[in-house]
N, C-alpha and C positions, 0 to 999 in steps of 0.2 A: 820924572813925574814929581811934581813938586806946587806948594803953594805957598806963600810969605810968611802965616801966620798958621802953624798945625794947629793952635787952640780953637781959632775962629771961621777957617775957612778949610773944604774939604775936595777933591779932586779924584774921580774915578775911572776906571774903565772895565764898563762891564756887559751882561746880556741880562735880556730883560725874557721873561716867560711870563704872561698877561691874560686875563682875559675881564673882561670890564674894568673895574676899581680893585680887583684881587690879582697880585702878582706875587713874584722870587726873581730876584736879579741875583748876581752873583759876579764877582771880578776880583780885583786889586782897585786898592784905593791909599791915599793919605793922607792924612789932618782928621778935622775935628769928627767925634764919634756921637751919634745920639743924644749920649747918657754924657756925655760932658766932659769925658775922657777926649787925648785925640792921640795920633799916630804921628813915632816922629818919622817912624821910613814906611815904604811901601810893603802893604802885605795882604794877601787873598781875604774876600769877607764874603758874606753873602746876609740879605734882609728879605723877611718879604711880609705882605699885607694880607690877610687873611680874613674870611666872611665873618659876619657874627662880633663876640667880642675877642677875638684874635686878636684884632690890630696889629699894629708897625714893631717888629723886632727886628736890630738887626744883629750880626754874629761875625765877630772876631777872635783873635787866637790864635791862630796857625803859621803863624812865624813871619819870617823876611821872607821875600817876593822879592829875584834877582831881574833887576835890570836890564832890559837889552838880551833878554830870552824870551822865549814862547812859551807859552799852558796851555794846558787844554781845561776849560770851564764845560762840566756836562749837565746840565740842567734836567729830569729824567722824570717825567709823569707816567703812570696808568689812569686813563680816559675816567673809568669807573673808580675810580680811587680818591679821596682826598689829599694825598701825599706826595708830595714833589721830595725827588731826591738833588743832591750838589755834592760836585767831586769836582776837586781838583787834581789833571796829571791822574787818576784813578782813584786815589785817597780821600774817603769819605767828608765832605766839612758837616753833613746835618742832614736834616730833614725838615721841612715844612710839611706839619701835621693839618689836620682841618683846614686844610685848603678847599680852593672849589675842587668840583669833580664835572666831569665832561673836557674838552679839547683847550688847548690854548688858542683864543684870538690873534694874537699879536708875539713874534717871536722879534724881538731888535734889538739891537749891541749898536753900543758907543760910550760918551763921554757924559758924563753932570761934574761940574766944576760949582760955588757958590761965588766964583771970583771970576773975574776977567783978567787977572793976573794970573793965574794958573800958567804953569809948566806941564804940557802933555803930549807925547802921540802916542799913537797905535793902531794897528790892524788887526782885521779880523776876515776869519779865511774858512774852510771848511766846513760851513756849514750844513747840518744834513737833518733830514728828517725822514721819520720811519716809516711809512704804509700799511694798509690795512692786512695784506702780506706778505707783511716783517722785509721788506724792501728795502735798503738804505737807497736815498738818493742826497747827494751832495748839489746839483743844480737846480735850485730853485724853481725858474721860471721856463726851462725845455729838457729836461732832462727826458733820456729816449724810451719811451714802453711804458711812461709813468703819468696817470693823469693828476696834475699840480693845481692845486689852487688860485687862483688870480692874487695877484699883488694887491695886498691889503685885504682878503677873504679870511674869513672862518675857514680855520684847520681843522681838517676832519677825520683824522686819525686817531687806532685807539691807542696808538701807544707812540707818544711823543717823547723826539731826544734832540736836543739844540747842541753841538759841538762847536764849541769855538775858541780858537787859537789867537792867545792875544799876545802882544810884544807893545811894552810900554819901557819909557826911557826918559833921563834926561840929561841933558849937556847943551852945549853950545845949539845944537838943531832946533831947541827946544823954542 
């Protein structure tokens, strides 16, 4: 994972927890940071956009991010709550305070690069979400005894968890 210029250009791989214009992503990333700083190696971050005058924070710190491994990014709402929680591997990164409250619209992981030179891959696996009784399901779209929301629906659980397993690298594949 890589991009030409850390100062000017920036390269992620993360999951995104949404619901209109208020969200918390959360991943590994490298290069440039918000505030003007940037990153020269990869390393876990999380940001998110929040109602009101909240606005756009994002949050770094948490060391090097080994290459060519897996994490686990757990993104962790209660329905009634303002509070989104972020761990990585178990280990707390933060919290997003006054957030919305009610369900996430939109749960999605991938890539934002500001370059089309970026160095990136990765995947993303395990995903699950919880039910109204505390049910894990990992299959999205048929999972058995569990009624799933349609592709692209309002989630309607009260207690949402996004688990996702990512492996980013770069070398010669890249």
């Amino acid at each position: 994972m890589s991009v030409a210029n850390n100062a000017t250009d920036f390269v992620t791989n993360e999951a995104w927890f949404v619901q209109g214009s208020y969200w918390v992503e959360a991943g590994i990333t490298i290069g440039e940071e918000s505030n003007g700083n940037y990153l020269t190696r990869t390393e876990p971050f999380w940001a998110d956009q929040r109602p009101g005058n909240g606005g756009y924070h994002e949050h770094y710190g948490f060391g090097a991010y080994s290459l060519q491994s897996y994490t686990s990014i757990i993104i962790w709402k209660t329905v009634s709550s303002g509070q989104i929680d972020i761990y990585e591997d178990g280990a707390s990164l933060g919290s997003s305070t006054s957030n919305f409250t009610g369900s996430a619209t939109q749960l999605l992981a991938g890539n934002e690069t500001t370059t089309t030179t970026a160095h990136t891959f990765g995947s993303v696996s395990a995903m699950q979400w919880r039910d109204l009784s505390y049910t894990w399901h990992t299959n999205w779209h048929s999972a058995t005894g569990a009624t799933l929301p349609a592709p692209n629906a309002p989630l309607y659980s009260t207690w949402m968890t996004q688990y996702s397993w990512m492996r980013s690298g770069a070398g010669a594949a890249c």
